[in-house]
FIFIKOL-853671 format. One record per residue (C-alpha): x, y, z; residue in one letter. Coordinates in Angstrom, 2 decimals. Example, Ala and Ser with C-alpha at 12.3 -4.5 7.8 and 13.67 -1.06 7.14 Angstrom:
BEGIN
tido X: 12.30, Y: -4.50, Z: 7.80, residuo: a
tido X: 13.67, Y: -1.06, Z: 7.14, residuo: s
***
This chain:
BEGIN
tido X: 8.78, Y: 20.71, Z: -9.68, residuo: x
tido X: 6.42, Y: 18.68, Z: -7.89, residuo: x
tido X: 3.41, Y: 20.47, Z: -5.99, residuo: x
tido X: 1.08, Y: 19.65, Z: -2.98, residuo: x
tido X: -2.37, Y: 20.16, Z: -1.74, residuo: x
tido X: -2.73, Y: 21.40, Z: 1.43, residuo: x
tido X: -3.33, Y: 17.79, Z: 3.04, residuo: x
tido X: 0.54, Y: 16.49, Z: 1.27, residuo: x
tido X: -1.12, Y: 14.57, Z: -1.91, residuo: x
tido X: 1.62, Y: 14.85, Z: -4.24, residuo: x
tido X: 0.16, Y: 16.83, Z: -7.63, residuo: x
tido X: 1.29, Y: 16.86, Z: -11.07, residuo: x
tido X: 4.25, Y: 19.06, Z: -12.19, residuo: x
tido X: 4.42, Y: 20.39, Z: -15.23, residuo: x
tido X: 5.71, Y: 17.53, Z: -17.55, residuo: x
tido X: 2.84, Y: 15.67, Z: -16.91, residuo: x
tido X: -0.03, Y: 18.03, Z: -16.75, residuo: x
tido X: 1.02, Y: 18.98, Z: -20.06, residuo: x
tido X: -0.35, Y: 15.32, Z: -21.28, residuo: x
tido X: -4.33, Y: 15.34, Z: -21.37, residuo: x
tido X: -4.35, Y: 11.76, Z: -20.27, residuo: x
tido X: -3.37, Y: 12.25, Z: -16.72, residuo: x
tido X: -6.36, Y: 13.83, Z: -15.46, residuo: x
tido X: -8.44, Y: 11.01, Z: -17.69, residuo: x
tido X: -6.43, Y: 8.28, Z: -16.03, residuo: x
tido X: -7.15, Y: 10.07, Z: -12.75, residuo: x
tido X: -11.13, Y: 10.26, Z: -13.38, residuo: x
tido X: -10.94, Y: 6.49, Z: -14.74, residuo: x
tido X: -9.21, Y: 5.24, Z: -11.95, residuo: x
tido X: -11.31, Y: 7.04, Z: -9.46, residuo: x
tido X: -14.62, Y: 5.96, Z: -11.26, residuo: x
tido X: -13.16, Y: 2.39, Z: -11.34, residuo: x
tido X: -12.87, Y: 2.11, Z: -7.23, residuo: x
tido X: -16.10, Y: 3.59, Z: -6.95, residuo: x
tido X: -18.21, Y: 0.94, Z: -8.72, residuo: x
tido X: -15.94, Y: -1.54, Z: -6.94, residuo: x
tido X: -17.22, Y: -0.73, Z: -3.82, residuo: x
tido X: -20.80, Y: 0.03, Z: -5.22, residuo: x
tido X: -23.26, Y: -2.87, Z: -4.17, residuo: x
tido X: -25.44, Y: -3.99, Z: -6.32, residuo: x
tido X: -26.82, Y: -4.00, Z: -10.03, residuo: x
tido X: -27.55, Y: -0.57, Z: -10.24, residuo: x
tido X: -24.19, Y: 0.21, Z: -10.34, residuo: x
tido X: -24.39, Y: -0.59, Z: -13.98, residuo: x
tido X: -27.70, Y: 0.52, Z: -14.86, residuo: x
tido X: -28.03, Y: 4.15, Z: -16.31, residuo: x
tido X: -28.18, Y: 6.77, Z: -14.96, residuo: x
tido X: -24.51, Y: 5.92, Z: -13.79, residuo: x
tido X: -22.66, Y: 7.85, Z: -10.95, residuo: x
tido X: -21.42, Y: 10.39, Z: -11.99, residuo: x
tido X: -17.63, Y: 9.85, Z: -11.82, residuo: x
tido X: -18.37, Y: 6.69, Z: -13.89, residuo: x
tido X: -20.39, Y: 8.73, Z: -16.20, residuo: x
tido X: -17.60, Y: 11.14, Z: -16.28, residuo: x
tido X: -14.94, Y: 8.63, Z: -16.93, residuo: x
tido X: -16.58, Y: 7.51, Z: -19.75, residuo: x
tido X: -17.42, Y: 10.77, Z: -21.31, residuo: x
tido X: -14.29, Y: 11.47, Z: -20.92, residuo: x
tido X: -12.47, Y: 8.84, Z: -22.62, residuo: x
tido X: -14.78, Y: 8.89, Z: -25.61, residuo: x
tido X: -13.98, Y: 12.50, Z: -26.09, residuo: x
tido X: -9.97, Y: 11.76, Z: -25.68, residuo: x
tido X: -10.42, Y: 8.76, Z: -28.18, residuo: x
tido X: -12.30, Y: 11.11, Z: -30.96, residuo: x
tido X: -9.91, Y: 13.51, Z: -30.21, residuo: x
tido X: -7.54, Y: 11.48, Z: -31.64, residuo: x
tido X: -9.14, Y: 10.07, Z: -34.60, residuo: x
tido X: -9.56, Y: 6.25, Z: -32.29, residuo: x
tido X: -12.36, Y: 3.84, Z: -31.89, residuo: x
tido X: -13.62, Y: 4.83, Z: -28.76, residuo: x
tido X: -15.61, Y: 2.53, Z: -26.52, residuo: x
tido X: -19.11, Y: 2.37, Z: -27.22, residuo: x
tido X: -20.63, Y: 1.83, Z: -23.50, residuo: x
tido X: -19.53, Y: 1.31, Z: -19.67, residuo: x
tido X: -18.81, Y: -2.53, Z: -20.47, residuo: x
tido X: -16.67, Y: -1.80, Z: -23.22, residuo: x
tido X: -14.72, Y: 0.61, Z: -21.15, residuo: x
tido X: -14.31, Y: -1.33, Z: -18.33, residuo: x
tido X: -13.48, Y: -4.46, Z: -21.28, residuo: x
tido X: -10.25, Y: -2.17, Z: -22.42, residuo: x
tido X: -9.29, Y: -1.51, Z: -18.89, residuo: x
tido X: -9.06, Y: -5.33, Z: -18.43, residuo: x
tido X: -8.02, Y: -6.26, Z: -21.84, residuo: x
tido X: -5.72, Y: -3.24, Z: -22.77, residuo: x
tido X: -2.29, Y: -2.19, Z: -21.08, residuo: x
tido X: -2.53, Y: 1.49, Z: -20.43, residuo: x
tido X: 0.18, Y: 2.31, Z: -22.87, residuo: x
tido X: -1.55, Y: 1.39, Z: -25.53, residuo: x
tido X: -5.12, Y: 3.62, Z: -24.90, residuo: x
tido X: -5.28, Y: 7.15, Z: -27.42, residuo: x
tido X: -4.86, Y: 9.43, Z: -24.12, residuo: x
tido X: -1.62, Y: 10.87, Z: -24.38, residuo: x
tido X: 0.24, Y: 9.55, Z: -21.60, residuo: x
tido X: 3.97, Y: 10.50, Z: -20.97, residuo: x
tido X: 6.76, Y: 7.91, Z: -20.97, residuo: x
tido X: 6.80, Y: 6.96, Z: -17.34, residuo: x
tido X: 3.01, Y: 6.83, Z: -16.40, residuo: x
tido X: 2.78, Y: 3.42, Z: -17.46, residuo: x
tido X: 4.44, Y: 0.39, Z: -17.94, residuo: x
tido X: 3.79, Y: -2.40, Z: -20.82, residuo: x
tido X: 1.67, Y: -4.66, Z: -19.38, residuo: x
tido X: 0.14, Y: -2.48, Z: -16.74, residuo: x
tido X: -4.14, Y: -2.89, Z: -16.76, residuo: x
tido X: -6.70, Y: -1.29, Z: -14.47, residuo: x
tido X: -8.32, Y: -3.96, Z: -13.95, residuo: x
tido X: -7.31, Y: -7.66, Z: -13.17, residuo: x
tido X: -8.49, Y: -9.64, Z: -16.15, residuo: x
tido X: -9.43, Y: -12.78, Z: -13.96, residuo: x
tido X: -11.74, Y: -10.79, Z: -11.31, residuo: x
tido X: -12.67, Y: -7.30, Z: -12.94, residuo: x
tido X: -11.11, Y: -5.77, Z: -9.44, residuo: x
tido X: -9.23, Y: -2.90, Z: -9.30, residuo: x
tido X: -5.65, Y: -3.37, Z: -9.53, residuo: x
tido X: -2.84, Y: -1.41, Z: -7.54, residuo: x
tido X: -1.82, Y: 0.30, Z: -9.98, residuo: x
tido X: -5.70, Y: 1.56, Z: -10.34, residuo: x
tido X: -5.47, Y: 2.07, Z: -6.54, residuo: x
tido X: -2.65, Y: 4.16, Z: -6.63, residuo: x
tido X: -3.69, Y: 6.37, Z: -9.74, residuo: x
tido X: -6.66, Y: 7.54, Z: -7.64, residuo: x
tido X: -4.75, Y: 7.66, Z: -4.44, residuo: x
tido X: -2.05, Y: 10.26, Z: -6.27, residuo: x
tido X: -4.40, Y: 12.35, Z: -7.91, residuo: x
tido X: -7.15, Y: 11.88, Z: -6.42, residuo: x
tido X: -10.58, Y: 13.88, Z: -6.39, residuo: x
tido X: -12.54, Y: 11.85, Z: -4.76, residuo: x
tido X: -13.34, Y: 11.09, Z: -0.91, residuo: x
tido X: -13.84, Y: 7.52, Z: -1.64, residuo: x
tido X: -10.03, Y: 6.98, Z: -2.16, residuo: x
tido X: -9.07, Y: 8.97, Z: 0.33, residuo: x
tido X: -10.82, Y: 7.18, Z: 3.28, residuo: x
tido X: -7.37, Y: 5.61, Z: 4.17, residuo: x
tido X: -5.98, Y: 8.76, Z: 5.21, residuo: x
tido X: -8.63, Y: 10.19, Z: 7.25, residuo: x
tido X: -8.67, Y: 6.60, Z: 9.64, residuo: x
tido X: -5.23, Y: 6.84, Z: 10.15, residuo: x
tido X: -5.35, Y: 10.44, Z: 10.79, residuo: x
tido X: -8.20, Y: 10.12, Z: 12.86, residuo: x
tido X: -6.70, Y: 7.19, Z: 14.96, residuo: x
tido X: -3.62, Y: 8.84, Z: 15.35, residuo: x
tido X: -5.75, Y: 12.22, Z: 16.78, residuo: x
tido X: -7.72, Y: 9.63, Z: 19.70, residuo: x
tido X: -4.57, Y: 8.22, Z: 20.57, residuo: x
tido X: -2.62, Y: 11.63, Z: 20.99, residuo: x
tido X: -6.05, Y: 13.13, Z: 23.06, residuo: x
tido X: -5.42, Y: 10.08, Z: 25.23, residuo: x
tido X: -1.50, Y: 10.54, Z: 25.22, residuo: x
tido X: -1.45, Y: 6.18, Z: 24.30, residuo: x
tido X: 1.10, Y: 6.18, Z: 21.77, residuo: x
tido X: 1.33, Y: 1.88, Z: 22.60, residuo: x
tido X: -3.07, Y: 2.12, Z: 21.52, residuo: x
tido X: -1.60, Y: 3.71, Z: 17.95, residuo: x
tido X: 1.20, Y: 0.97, Z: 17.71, residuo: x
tido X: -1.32, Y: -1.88, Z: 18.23, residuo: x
tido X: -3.92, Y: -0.16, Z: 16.21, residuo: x
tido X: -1.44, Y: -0.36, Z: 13.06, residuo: x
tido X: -0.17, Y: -3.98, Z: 13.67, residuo: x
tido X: -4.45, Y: -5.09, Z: 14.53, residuo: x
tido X: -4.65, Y: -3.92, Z: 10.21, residuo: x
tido X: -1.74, Y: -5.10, Z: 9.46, residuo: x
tido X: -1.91, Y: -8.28, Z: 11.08, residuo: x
tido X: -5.69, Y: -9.06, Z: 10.93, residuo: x
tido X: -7.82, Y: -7.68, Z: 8.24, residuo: x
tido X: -10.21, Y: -10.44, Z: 8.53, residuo: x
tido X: -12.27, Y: -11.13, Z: 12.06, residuo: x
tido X: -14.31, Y: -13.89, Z: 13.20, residuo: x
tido X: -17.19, Y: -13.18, Z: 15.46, residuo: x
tido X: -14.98, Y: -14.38, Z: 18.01, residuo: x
tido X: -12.06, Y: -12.89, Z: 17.43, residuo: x
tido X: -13.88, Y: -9.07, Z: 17.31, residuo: x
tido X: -15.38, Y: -9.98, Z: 20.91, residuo: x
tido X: -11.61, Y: -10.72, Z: 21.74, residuo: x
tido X: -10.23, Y: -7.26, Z: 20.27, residuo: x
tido X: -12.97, Y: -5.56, Z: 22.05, residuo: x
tido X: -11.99, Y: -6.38, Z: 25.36, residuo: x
tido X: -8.44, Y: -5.51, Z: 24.17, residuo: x
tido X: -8.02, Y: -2.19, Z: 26.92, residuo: x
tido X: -4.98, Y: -0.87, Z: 25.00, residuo: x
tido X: -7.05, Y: 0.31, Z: 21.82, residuo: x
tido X: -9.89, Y: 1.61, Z: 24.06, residuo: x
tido X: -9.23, Y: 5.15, Z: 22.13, residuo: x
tido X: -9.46, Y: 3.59, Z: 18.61, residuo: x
tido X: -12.77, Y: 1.39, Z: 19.48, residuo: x
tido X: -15.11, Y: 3.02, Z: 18.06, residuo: x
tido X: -13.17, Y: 3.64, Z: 14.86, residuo: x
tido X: -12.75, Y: -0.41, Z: 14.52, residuo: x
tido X: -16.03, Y: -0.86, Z: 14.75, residuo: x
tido X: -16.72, Y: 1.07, Z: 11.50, residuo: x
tido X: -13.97, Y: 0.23, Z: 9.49, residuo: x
tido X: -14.10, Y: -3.65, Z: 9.59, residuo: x
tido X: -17.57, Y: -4.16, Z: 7.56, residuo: x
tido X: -19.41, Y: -7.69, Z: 7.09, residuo: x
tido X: -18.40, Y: -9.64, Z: 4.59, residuo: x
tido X: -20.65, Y: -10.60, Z: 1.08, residuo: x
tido X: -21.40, Y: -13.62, Z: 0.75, residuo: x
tido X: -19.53, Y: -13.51, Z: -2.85, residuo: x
tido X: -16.49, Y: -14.84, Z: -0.82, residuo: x
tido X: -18.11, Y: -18.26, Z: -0.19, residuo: x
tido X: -17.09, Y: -21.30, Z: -1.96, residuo: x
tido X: -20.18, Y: -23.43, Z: -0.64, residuo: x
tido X: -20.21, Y: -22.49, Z: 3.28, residuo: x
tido X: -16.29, Y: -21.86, Z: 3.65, residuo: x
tido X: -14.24, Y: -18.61, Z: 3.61, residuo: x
tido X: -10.62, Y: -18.77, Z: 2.77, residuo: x
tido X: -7.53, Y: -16.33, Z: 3.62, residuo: x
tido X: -4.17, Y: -16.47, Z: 1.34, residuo: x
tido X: -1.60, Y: -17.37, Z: 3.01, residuo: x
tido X: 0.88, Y: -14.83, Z: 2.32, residuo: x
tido X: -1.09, Y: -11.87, Z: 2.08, residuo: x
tido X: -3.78, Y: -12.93, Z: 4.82, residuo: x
tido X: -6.70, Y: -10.72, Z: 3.13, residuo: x
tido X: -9.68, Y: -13.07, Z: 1.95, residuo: x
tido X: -9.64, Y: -14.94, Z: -1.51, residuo: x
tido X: -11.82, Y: -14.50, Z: -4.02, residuo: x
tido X: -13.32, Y: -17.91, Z: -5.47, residuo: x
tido X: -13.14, Y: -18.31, Z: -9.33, residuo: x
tido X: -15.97, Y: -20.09, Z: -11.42, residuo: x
tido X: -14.38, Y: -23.18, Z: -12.43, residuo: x
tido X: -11.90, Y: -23.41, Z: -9.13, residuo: x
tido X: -8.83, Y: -21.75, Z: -7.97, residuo: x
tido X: -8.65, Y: -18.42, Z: -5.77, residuo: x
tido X: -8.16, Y: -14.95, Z: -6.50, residuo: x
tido X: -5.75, Y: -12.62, Z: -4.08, residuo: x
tido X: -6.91, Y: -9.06, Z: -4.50, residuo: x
tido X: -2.96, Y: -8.38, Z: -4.06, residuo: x
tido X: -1.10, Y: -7.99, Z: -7.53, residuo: x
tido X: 2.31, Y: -8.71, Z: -6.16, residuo: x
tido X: 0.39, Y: -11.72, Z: -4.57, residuo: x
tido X: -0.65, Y: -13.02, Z: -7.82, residuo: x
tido X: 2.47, Y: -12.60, Z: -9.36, residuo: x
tido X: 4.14, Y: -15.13, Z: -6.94, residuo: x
tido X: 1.62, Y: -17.93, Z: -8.52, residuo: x
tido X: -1.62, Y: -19.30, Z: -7.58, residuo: x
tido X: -2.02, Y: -18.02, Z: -3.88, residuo: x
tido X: -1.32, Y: -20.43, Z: -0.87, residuo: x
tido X: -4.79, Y: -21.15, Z: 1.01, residuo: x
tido X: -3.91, Y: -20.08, Z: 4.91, residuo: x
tido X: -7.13, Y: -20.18, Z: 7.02, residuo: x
tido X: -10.51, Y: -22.19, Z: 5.82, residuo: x
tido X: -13.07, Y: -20.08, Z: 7.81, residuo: x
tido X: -16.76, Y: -22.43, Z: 8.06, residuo: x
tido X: -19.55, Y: -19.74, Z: 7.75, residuo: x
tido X: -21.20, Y: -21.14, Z: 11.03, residuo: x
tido X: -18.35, Y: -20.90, Z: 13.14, residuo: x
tido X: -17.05, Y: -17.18, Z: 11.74, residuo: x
tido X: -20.74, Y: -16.22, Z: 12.83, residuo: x
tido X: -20.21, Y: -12.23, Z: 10.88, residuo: x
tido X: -17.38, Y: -12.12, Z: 9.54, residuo: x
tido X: -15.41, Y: -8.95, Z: 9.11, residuo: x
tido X: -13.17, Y: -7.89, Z: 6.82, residuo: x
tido X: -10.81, Y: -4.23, Z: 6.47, residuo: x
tido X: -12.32, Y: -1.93, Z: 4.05, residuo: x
tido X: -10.61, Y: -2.20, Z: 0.62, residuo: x
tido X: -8.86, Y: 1.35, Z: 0.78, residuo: x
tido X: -7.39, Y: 0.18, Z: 3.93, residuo: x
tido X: -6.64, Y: -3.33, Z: 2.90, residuo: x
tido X: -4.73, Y: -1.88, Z: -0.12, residuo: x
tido X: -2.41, Y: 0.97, Z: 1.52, residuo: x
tido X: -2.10, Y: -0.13, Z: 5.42, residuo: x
tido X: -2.16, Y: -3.77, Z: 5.30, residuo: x
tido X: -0.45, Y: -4.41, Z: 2.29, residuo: x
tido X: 2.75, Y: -2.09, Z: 2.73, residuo: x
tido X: 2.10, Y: -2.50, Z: 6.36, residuo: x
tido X: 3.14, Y: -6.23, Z: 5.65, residuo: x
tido X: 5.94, Y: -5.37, Z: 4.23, residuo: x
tido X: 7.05, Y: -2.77, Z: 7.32, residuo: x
tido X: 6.52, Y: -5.78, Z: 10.06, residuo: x
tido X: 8.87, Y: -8.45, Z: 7.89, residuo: x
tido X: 11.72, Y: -6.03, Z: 7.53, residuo: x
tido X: 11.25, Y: -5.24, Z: 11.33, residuo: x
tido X: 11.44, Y: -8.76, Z: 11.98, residuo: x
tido X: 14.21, Y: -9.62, Z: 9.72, residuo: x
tido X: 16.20, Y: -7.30, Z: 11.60, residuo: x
tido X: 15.07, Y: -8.40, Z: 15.42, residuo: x
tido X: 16.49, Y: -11.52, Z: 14.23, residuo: x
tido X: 19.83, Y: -9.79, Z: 13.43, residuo: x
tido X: 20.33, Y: -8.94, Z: 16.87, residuo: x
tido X: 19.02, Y: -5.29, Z: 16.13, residuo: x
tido X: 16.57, Y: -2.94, Z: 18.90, residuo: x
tido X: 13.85, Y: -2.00, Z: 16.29, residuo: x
tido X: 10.71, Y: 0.09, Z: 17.19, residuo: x
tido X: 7.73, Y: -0.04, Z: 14.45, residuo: x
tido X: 6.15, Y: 3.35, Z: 14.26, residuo: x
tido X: 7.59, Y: 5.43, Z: 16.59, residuo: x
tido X: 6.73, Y: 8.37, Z: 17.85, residuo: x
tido X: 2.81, Y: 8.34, Z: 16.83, residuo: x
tido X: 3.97, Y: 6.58, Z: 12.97, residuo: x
tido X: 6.40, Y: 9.86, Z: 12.62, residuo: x
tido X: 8.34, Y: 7.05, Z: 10.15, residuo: x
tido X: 8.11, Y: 3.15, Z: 9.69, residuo: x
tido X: 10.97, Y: 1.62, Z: 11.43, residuo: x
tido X: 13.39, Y: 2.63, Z: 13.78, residuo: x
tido X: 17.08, Y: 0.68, Z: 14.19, residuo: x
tido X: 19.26, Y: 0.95, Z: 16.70, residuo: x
tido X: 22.48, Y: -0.91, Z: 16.72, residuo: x
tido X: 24.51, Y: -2.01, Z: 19.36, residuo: x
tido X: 27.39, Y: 0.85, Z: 19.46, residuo: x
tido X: 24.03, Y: 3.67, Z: 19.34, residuo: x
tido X: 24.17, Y: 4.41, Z: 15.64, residuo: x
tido X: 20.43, Y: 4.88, Z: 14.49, residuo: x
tido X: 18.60, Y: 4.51, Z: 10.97, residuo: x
tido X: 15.04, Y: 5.24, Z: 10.31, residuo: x
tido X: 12.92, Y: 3.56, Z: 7.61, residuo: x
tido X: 10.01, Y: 4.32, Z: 5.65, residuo: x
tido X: 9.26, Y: 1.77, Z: 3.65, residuo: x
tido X: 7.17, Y: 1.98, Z: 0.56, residuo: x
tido X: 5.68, Y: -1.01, Z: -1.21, residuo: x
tido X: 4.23, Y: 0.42, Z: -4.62, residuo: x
tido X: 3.57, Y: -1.09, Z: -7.80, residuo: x
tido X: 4.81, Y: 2.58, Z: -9.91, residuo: x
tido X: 7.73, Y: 3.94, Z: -9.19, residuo: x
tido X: 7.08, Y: 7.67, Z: -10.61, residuo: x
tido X: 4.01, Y: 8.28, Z: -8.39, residuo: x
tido X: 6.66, Y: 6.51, Z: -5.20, residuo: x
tido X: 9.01, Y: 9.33, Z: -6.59, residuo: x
tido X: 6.86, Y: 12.39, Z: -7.21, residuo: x
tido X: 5.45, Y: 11.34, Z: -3.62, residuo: x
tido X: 9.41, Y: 11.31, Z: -2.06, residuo: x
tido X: 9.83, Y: 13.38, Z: 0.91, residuo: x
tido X: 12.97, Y: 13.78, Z: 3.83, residuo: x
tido X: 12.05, Y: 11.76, Z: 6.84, residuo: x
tido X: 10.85, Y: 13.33, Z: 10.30, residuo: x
tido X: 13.81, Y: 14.43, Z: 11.79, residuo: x
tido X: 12.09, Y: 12.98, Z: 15.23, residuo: x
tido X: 12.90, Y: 10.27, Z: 16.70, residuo: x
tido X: 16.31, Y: 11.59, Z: 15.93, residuo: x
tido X: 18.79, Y: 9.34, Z: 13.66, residuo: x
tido X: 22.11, Y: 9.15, Z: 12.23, residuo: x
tido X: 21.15, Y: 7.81, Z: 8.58, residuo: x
tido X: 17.47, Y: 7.55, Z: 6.65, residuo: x
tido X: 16.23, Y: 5.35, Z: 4.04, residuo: x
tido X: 13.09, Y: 4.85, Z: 2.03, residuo: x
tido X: 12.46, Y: 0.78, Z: 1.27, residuo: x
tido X: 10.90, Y: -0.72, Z: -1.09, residuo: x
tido X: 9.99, Y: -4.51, Z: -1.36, residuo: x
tido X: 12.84, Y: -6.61, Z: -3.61, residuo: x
tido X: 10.23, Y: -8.00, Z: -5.56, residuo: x
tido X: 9.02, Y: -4.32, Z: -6.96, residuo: x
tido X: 11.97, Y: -3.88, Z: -8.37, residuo: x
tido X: 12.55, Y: -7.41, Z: -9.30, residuo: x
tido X: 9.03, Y: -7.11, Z: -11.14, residuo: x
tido X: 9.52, Y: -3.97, Z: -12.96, residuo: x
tido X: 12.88, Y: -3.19, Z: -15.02, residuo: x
tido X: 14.31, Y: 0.58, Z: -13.82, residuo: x
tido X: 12.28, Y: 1.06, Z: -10.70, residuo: x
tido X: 14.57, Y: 2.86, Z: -8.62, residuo: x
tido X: 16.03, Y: 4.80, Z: -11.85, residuo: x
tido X: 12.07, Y: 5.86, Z: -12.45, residuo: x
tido X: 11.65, Y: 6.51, Z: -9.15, residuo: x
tido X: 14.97, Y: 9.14, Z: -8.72, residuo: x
tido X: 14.10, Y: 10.59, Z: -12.10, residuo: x
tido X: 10.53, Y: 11.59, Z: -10.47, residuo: x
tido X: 11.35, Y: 12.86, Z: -7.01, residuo: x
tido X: 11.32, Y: 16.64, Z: -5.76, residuo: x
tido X: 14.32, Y: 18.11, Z: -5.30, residuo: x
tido X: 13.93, Y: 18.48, Z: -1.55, residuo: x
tido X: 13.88, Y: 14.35, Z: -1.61, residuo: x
tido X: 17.24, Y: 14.14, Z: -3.22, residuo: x
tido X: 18.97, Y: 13.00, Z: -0.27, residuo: x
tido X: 16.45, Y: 10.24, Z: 0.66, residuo: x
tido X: 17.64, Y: 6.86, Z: -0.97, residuo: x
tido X: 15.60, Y: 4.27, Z: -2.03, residuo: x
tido X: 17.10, Y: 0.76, Z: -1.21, residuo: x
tido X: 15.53, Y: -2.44, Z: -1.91, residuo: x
tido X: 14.79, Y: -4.54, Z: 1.67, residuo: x
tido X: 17.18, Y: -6.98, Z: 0.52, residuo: x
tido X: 19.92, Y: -4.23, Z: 0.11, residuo: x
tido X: 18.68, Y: -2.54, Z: 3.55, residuo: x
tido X: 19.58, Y: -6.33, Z: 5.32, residuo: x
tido X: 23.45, Y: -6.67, Z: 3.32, residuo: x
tido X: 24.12, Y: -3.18, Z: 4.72, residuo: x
tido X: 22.85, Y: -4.06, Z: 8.27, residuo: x
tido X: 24.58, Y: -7.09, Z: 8.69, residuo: x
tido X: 28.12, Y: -5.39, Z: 7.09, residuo: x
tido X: 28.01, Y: -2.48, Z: 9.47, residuo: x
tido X: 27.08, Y: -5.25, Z: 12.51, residuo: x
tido X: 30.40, Y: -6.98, Z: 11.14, residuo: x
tido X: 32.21, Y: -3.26, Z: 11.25, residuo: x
tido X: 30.52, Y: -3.11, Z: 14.47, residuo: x
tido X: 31.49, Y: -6.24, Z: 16.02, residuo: x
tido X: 35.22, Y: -6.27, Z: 14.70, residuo: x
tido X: 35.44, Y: -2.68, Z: 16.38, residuo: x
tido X: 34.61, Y: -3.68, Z: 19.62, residuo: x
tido X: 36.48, Y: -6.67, Z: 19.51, residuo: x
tido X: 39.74, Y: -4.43, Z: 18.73, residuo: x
tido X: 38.66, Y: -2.32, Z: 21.59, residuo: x
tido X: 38.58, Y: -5.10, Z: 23.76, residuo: x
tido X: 41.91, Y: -6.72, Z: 22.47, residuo: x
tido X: 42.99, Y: -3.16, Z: 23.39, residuo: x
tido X: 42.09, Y: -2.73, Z: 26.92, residuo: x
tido X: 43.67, Y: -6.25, Z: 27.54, residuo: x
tido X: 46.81, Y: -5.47, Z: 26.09, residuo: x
tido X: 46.83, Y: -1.90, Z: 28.22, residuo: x
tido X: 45.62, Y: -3.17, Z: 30.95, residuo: x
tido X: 42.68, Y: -0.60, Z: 31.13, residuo: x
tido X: 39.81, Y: -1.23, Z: 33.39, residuo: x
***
């Protein structure tokens, strides 16, 4: 049985908290966000924070535990969370916490990778990762006080759409009068940007993520977006001169990594679908789900969709969808390429989910579009039998 906190974070059931390495992969991966958004060398100089401190304590321990070599110091440790899959540590994991070749942290760039992101989002004990959800729940507040459900709509697409603004193009979303309730939240959650993202005097977005890339000694980009990387080396979109961005801004990382990314993924279904002929909504009802799909004899669906890298946590975090706006069927979706990535995702991902999440399917996006455009065919073939009908009959 899967538990909750009071605020919905999804906590360990029994089958895992019997395994000592969960709550070390939860300190690890909560330690490991922190010093990436430290500043600074004194992240790395002693005395350490203390959830780094604690991480490594507690690894050590877990290692000698177990009669294993533990790491000697903080670069060692963060060395085996770069070099070594997470199966193989001495931690006692259970079976589905991990997959083969899953790391912590990217070997190319030393960031964070989701699956880090989404160890310390789903057991989190930490504020730090948990800044996502308290903007979103914050915006969400302003824009009920103010009864502008459109100023929450364009709020989520502004993240989704632009996690990196120009000078010029803050002045413009500024003067923007729909997300008058959200200003003041903008203006502390898009934060300058380091000048560690300059490749002589020019920025650069990817082009199919739109977050900014990373510049590698010897040439080449780094996207900060593992399902981005796996696609190959990522597509340079905009080249950004430092003397015409003037500041640039960027999303902060805990909001890059669980609105904009999955948000991505919510606007391309939506807009596969407008392009079936479908009435789609994104976010309805103050983000009560992702999606909502109306076709043309009434029939509704609603869609959540979910793009994460583990499918256990995506299970243990399954829940029915908001029963408003009403619909006739619901569906959780996750990106093709998840699945495509990771052998028995949606089998991990039933195996993990609460009972009261049973009747929630997870479809892939490309399986969401085959069963839109088949029940459009059903659709259209139905009316045109009606039709044929009321010719034949002679009914008005």
């Amino acid at each position: 049985m899967t538990t909750t906190t009071g605020n919905g974070v999804p906590q360990p059931d029994a089958d895992w908290s019997a395994h000592r390495g969960i709550p070390l992969m939860r300190t690890l991966a909560t330690a490991l966000t922190v010093l990436d958004a430290a500043t600074g060398p004194e992240a790395f100089t002693l005395p350490y924070p203390p959830e780094v401190q604690r991480a490594l304590d507690r690894t050590v321990l877990a290692c000698l535990e177990r009669g294993a070599e533990p790491p000697v110091s903080l670069p060692d440790l963060l060395s085996w969370c770069r070099e070594r899959p997470v199966a193989d540590w001495p931690v006692g994991l259970p079976a589905e916490a991990a997959g083969p070749n899953d790391l912590l942290l990217d070997p190319d760039s030393s960031r964070p990778t989701e699956l880090c992101y989404e160890w310390a989002e789903q057991f989190s004990d930490s504020a730090l990762v948990l800044y996502d959800r308290e903007i979103i729940r914050a915006a969400l507040r302003l824009c009920r006080e103010h009864g502008e459900e459109d100023a929450y709509t364009e709020f989520r697409r502004l993240l989704v759409t632009k996690p990196v603004l120009t000078s010029a193009e803050e002045w413009t979303v500024s003067m923007d009068h729909v997300l008058d309730p959200v200003k003041e939240l903008l203006s502390r959650i898009y934060r300058p940007v380091p000048d560690s993202y300059l490749r002589g005097d020019v920025y650069a977005t990817c082009g199919r993520c739109l977050t900014l890339l990373t510049p590698l000694d010897g040439g080449g980009w780094w996207c900060e977006r593992d399902r981005c990387r796996r696609r190959g080396r990522p597509p340079v979109g905009r080249r950004i001169a430092k003397e015409e961005a003037g500041e640039l801004l960027q999303l902060a990382r805990p909001l890059r990594q669980f609105v904009t990314g999955p948000g991505q993924a919510e606007v391309d279904l939506g807009r596969r679908l407008t392009e079936l002929g479908l009435k789609v909504r994104m976010w309805p009802a103050y983000d009560a789900y992702d999606v909502h799909i109306t076709f043309p004899d009434g029939w509704v669906w609603a869609v959540d969709v979910k793009d994460w890298a583990h499918p256990a946590f995506l299970g243990r975090a399954a829940r029915p969808v908001p029963q408003e706006p009403r619909y006739d069927e619901a569906f959780w979706v996750v990106p093709q390429e998840r699945v495509d990535d990771r052998p028995g995702y949606i089998s991990a991902y039933e195996r993990n989910r609460p009972a009261a999440a049973r009747g929630v399917p997870l479809l892939t996006d490309t399986q969401l579009l085959a069963r839109a455009k088949d029940r459009l065919a059903r659709v259209g073939k139905a009316a045109h039998k009606e039709e044929t009908r009321k010719e034949e009959t002679g009914d008005a």
